[in-house]
N, C-alpha and C positions, 0 to 999 in steps of 0.2 A: 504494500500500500504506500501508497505517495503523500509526504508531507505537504503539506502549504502552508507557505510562512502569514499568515494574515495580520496586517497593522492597523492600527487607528489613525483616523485622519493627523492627528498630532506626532504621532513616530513618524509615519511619512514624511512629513514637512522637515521634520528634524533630519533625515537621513539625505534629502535632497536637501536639507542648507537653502529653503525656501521658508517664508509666512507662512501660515494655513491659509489665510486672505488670495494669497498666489495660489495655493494647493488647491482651495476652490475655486477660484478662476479657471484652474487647470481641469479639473474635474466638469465643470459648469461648460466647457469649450471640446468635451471630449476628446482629450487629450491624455488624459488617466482615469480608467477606468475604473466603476465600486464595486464591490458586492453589498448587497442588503441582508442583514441579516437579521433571522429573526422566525415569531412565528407568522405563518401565513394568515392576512389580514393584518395586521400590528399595525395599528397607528405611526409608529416611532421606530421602526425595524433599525438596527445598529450599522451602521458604514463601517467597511472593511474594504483595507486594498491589497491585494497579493503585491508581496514583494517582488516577484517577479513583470508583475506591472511596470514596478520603477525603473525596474531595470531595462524593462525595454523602452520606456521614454525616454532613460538616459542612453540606450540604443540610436533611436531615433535622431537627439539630437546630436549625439557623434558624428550620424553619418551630415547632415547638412553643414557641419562646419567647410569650411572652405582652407585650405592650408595658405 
């Protein structure tokens, strides 16, 4: 079985060296992806990001640098 590192919106930000303010920008522009977690129906379901998410937008913007 496969782990999955899952964070809270606040580790996230912390790990990208970003606000949360930017982390939802990012999130709100689909740019990083959530998970909703939680019971189905829940007013309030919990935001989770795979840490593998971050990693691929820090993928993403690797490759658009320009040398």
């Amino acid at each position: 079985m496969t782990v999955v590192e899952l964070l809270k919106k606040p580790e996230a930000a912390e790990r990208l060296h970003i606000s949360l303010r930017t982390l939802n920008r990012l999130i709100a522009s689909g740019q990083i992806r959530v998970l909703h977690v939680g019971q189905p129906g829940s007013r309030n379901p919990a935001v989770r990001i795979k840490a593998s998410e971050l990693a691929a937008y820090i993928a993403h913007l690797e490759g658009r640098r320009v040398a």
